[in-house]
Each structure stands twice: as structure tokens, then as C-alpha cells.
N, C-alpha and C positions, 0 to 999 in steps of 0.2 A: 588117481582119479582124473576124469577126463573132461575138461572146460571146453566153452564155447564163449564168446565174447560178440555181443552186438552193442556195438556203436564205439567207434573207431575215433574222439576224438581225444582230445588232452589227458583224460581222467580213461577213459578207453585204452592207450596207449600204455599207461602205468600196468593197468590191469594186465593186458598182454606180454609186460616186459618182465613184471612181477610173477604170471606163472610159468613163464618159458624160464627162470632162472630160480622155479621151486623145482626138486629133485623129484618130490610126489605128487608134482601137477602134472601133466600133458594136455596142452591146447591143441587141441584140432580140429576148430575152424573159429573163423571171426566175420563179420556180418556187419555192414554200413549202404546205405543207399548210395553213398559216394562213392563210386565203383575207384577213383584214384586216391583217395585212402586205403583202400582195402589193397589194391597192389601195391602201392609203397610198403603196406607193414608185412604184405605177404613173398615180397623180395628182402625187406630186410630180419625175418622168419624163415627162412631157406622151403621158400614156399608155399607157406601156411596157405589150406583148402582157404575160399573164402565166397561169401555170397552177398550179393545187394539186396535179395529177401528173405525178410527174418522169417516168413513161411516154410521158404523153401529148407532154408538151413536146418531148421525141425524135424522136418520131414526126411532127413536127407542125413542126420547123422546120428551117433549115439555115444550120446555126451552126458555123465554125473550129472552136471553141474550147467547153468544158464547163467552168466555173468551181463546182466542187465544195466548198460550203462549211455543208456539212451538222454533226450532231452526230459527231463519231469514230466512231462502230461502222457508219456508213454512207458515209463513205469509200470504203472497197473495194468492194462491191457496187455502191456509185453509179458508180463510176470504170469498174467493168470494164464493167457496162451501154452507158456510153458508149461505150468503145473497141469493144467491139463489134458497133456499129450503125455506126462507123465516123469517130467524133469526135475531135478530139487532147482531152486534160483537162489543166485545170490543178486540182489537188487542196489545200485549205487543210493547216497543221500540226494535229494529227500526220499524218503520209500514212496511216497504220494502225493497227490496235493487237496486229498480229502482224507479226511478219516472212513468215508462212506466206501472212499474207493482201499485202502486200509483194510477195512472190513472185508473184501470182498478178495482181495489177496487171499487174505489168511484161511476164508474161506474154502478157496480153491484151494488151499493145500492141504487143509483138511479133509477134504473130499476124497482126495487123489495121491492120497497119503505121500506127498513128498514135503520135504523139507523149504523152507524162506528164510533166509537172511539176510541182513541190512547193513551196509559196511556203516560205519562208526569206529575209524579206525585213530579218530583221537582217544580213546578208552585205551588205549596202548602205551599212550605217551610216560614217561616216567614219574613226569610231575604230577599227572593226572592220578595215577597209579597209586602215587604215596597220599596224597588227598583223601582219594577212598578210601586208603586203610587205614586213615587217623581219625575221619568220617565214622566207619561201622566200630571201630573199637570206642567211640567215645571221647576219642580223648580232646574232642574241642568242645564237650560239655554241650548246652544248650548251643545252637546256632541261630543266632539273630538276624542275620544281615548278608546276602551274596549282592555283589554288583558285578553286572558284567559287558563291557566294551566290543566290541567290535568297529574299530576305528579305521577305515581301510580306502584301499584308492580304486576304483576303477572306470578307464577317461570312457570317454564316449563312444570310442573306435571298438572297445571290448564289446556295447551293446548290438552298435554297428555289423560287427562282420559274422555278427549271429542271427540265423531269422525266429530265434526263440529267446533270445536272451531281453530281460525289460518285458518282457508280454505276459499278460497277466493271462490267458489262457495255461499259455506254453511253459513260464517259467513261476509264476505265481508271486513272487517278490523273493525280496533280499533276503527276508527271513528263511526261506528256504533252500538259498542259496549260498548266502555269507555266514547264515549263524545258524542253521540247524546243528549244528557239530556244539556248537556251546550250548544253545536250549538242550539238545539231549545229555548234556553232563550234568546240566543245572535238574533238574528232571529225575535221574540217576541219582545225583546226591540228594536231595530234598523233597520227592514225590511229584504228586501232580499237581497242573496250578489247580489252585478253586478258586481266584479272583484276580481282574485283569483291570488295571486304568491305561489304558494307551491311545498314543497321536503317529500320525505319519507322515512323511511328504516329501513330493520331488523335489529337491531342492535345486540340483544342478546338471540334470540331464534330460535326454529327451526321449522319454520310454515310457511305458503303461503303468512299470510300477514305482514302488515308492523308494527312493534312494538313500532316506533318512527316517529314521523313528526310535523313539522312547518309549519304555513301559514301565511300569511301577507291579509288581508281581507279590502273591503270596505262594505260597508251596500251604500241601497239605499237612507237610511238619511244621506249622507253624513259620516258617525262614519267610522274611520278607526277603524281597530283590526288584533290584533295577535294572535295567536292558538297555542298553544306549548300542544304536548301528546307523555306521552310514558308509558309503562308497563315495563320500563327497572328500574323502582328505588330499589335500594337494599335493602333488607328483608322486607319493608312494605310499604303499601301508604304512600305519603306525606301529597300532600294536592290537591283539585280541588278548583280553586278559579278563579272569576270575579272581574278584576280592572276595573270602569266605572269613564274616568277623565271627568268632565265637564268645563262649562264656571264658574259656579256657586257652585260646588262642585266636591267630590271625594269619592266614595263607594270602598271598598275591602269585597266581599263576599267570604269565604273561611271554614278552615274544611276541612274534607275529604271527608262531601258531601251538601258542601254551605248553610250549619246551621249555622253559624258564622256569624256575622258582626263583623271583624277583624278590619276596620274603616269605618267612618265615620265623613264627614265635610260636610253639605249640607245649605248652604245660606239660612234662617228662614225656617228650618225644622232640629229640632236639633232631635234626639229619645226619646224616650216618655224612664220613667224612668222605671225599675222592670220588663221589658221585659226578658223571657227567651230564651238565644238565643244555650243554653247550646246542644252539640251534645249528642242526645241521645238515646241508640238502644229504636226501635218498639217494641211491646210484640203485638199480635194478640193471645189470648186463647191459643192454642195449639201451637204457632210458638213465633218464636224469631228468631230477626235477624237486622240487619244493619239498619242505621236509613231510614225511608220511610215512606212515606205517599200513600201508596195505599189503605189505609182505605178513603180517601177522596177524592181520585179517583172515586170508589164507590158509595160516599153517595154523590157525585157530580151527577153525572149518574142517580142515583135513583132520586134525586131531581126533576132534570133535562126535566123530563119528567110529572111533575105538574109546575114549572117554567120555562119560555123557557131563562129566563135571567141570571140564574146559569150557571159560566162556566163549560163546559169540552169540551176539545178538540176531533175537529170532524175530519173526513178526509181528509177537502179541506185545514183543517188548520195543519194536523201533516206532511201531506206532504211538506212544505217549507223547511222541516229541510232536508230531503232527497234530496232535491235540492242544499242545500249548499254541502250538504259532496259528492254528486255527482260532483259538481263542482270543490271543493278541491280535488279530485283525479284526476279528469281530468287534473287539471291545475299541479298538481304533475307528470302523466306522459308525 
């Protein structure tokens, strides 16, 4: 299958390193208005075609797949573009910063019958993984209670040397940012919210949005949950963790990015022994960086398209999360 990759930065870079060292990916071209990104990664790509407009590159090549990993307020635009001219997309988190604009994705893909999906590549995680399956079989009985953290550091310099980052056009807040990846597990295990109490506020930096907020949540299954996030913790992350108390048990997913099973008590489903639940950064070939599973994001995808029963998340489904964080601001202001 053949990728195209627009927007060359941190999370761009992964993308790029992750399908040059898949066996059935081929990238053949990448796209940044930063024309000295774009030749860095296309000398150290022995090459790689590459364009500073994402028009041109559409026009100009024919590519599977649209790997959309732009700043959030160009998401949407970028995606529907693609769909259609007539590309399937894969779109990075958040998929949007509206549902309206959500809507309007998924609508282009239906139009234009191509494919949309949404990375969500903490759904891979192992800890994650066994959660859900102790989750759908039941064995935590009723579920009462999720709490989930996002405790994390990011100084000023990170808001700094972005001209979207902190803007609430451009980047829409933290929730979008630092905890979409947890709203969408929480969401995934317990349905959609239907009731929101929440506060927010800048506490320690000097940007548009909000660096700090709590929510109090229901889920449609009945689960209550609390949301605590900030970017305020001193010199480094702490930790991002989901507490799941059950009738039948209690899970603590934790780490700094829910690699960890911290505990576990779950009524005849005790852990299988010699599992590695150890945090540990990715290598993709030419890259390195923080732990992630965008590699099976990927070979989900590629799968995906000879099994239809392989997950990866599509657009009808990455949109839910943008509905809760929608809501949680609303009900904050």
C-alpha cells in the first residue's frame, strides 16, 4: 500500500519512520510548508519525493493512503480534501475540534467511498488490551467508578516554539491534546458521556488555553468517572493512569503512558505469569521516541483491508471522543 505523509513534525516523523520500516507500506511522498523539514527527512529517506503544498502533492501523486498529521484545526479540511480527490485517510488525534466538523469528514468519505481512520494507538497497549477483555467478558461485574489522571509537565518553551500550540483556534485545549487518548478508552470501555460537571483554568502558563481542569462524568453504562489533567506538574511527567473499581474487581493502569498494570484484583481472572508490562521507548529504524504503538496502527490498517474483522478505528467510531471533550468544555463553561 502506498502513503503519503503531510506534516513533518514530532508525531509526523514517527509516522514516516514507522512506514519506511513496514515491509507492506511504501511512502512516496511527505508534505510540510517547512520546505527544511521536508529535506532533512527526505535525505535521511534516501530521497523521499516531497512538496510544501499539500494541493500539489494530491494532484501530483497516487498514494492508498493520506496520512494526516497536521496541526488540529487542519484535520478536517485536510481530510475531506483528500477524500475527495478520492484517497482513503488516516488522520492523527484529535480527529477534529468539532463534532460538526467530524460530521463532515465522515461525510466526505461516504460520498467518495473511501476509507477514514483515526490513530488511537493506545488501544494496542497490552494493559489496555487485557482491561477490555475482562471489561466485555464481565468479569468485573457491575462497574461503579473509573478515575482518570493525566498528571503531566509541559514548561512554556513547548507552548513557545509553536505557533498553534496553547491557541484555542489552533490547538483547542489540553483535552485534545494530552487526554484525548484516555477520553477515548474511557468512552470505549463505558459508552458515551450523558452528563458532565466540570471547571478549568490556566494556572501556570501563558497561552489561550486551559492548563488545568477536573470533571466529574457519567457514562451511558451507568460508570461514574473523574478526569483530573493538567500540564502544570513540576519538571517532568508524573504519571497518566486509569483506576476501573468494579463489583468484582479493581484495575490501576498507569505509567506515563498506560504501559503499566500498577494493580490488579479481578475475581477468576488473576494475570497470566511473564507478561511484559515494562515502559518502553519504540525504535522504528531511523526514529526513536516515547513509547507508542503506531506500528500497529499501521499493520491494523493494512490488514484491515484483507480482514474486515481486524480492528482499527474508523470515523464514526473516533468521533465519540470528540463528543465527550466537547461536552466537558461546554459544561466547564
Amino acid at each position: 500500500m502506498k502513503f503519503a505523509v503531510v506534516g513533518c513534525g514530532s508525531i509526523g516523523k514517527r509516522h514516516i519512520a514507522v512506514l519506511d520500516a513496514e515491509p507492506n507500506a511504501d511512502i512516496i511522498a511527505i508534505c510540510d510548508i517547512d520546505e527544511n523539514k521536508c529535506k532533512e527527512l527526505s535525505l535521511l529517506y534516501n530521497n523521499l519525493p516531497y512538496f510544501t503544498s499539500y494541493d500539489k502533492m494530491l494532484t501530483a501523486i497516487k498514494a492508498d493512503i493520506i496520512n494526516v498529521v497536521t496541526p488540529h484545526a487542519l484535520h478536517a479540511p485536510m481530510a475531506i480534501k483528500a477524500s475527495n480527490l478520492g484517497f482513503n485517510v488516516l488522520v492523527e488525534k484529535p480527529m477534529a475540534l468539532t463534532i460538526k466538523d467530524c460530521i463532515a469528514m465522515n461525510d466526505a468519505a461516504i460520498k467518495n467511498n473511501t476509507k477514514l481512520w483515526v490513530v488511537k494507538q493506545n488501544r494496542h497497549n497490552i494493559p489496555i488490551k487485557l482491561a477490555k477483555d475482562a471489561i466485555n467478558k464481565g468479569m468485573l461485574g457491575k462497574i461503579f467508578l473509573v478515575k482518570c489522571d493525566i498528571l503531566w509537565n509541559r514548561y512554556q518553551g513547548y507552548y513557545d516554539e509553536s505557533p498553534w500550540r496553547g491557541k484555542i483556534k489552533e490547538e483547542g485545549g489540553a483535552l485534545y491534546t494530552q487526554a484525548s487518548h484516555f477520553i477515548d478508552l474511557l468512552v470505549w470501555w463505558f459508552g458515551d458521556v450523558t452528563s458532565v460537571k466540570a471547571q478549568i483554568a490556566t494556572q501556570n502558563h501563558n497561552i489561550e488555553t486551559e492548563d488545568t481542569g477536573n470533571a466529574i462524568l457519567e457514562f451511558e453504562t451507568g460508570t461514574l468517572g473523574s478526569l483530573n489533567w493538567t500540564t502544570c506538574v513540576f519538571n517532568k511527567n508524573y504519571e497518566g493512569s486509569i483506576t476501573i473499581i468494579g463489583q468484582n474487581g479493581t484495575i490501576k493502569i498507569g505509567g506515563q503512558y498506560l504501559n503499566k498494570i500498577e494493580y490488579w484484583d479481578v475475581q477468576g481472572y488473576p494475570l497470566q505469569e511473564g507478561i511484559d508490562f515494562s515502559d518502553k521507548p519504540n525504535a522504528y529504524g531511523k526514529y526513536q521516541g516515547t513509547s507508542s504503538n503506531h506500528d500497529k496502527v499501521i499493520k491494523s490498517i493494512l490488514e484491515r483491508f484483507n480482514s474486515p474483522e481486524i480492528e482499527a478505528v474508523e470515523g464514526f467510531e473516533g468521533m465519540k471522543c470528540i463528543d465527550a471533550i466537547e461536552k466537558i468544555y461546554q459544561a466547564a463553561k
